[in-house]
C-alpha positions as CSV (number, residue, x, y, z in Angstrom):
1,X,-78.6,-10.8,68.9
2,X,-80.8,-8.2,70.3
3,X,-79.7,-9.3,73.8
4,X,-76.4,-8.6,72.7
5,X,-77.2,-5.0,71.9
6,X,-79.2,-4.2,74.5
7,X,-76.4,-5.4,76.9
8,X,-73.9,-3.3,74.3
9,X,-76.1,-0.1,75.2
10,X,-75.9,-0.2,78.8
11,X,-73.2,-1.1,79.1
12,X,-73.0,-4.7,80.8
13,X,-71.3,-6.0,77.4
14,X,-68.5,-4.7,75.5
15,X,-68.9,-3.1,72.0
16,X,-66.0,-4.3,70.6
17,X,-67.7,-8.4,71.0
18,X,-70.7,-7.3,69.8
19,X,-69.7,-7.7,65.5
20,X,-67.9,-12.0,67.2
21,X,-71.4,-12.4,68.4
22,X,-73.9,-11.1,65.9
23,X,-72.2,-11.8,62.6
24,X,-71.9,-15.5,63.6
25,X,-75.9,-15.6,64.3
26,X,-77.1,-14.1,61.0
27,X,-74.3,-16.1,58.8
28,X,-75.9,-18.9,61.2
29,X,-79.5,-18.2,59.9
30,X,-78.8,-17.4,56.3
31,X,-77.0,-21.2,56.6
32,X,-80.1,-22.4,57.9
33,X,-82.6,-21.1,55.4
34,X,-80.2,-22.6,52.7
35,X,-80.5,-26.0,54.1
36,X,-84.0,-25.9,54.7
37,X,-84.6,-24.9,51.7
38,X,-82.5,-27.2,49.6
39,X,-83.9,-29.7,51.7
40,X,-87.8,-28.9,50.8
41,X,-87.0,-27.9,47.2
42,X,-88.7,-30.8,46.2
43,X,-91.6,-30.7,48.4
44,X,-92.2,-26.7,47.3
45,X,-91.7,-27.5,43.5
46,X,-94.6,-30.6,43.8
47,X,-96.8,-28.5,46.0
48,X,-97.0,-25.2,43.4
49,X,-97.1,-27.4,40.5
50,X,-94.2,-26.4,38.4
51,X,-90.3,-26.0,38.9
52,X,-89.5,-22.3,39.3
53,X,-93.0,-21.1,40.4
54,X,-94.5,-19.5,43.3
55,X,-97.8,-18.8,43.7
56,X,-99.4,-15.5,45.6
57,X,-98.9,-12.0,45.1
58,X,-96.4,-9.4,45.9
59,X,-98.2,-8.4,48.8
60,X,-98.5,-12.3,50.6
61,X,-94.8,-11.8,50.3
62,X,-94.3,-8.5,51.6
63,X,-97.3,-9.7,54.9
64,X,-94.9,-12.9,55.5
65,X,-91.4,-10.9,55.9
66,X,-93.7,-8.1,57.9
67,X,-94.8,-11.2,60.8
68,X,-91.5,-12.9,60.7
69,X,-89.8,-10.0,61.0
70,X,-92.0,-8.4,64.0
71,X,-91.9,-9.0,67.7
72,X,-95.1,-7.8,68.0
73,X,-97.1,-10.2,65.6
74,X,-99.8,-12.3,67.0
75,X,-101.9,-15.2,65.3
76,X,-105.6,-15.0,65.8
77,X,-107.2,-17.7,66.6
């Protein structure tokens, strides 16, 4: 997607593909997090103990969309 952009920007790719490419990959991915999901349901509901719940605070949340979200985030070793 962002390769698609850039290109869109100077001007090696036209803007009017851009929306035939990028809506594809993030209905793509939104597909893909469903099936995983329903796929682990199970798995999730044994590990936190109870149907429904999820364990850690607002801010564990918040830290794990911030690093899957950034280009920039390392993992220290």
């Amino acid at each position: 997607m962002q390769v698609n952009l850039c290109m869109a920007v100077f001007g090696d790719f036209p803007w009017k593909k851009v929306p035939e490419y990028v809506l594809p990959k993030i209905i793509g991915a939104w597909l893909e997090a469903i099936i995983v999901f329903a796929n682990y349901f199970h798995a999730i509901n044994i590990f936190e103990g109870q149907k429904g719940r999820r364990t850690g605070t607002s801010q564990d949340r918040l830290t794990f969309c911030y690093l899957c979200s950034s280009s920039r985030a390392t993992v220290a070793a």
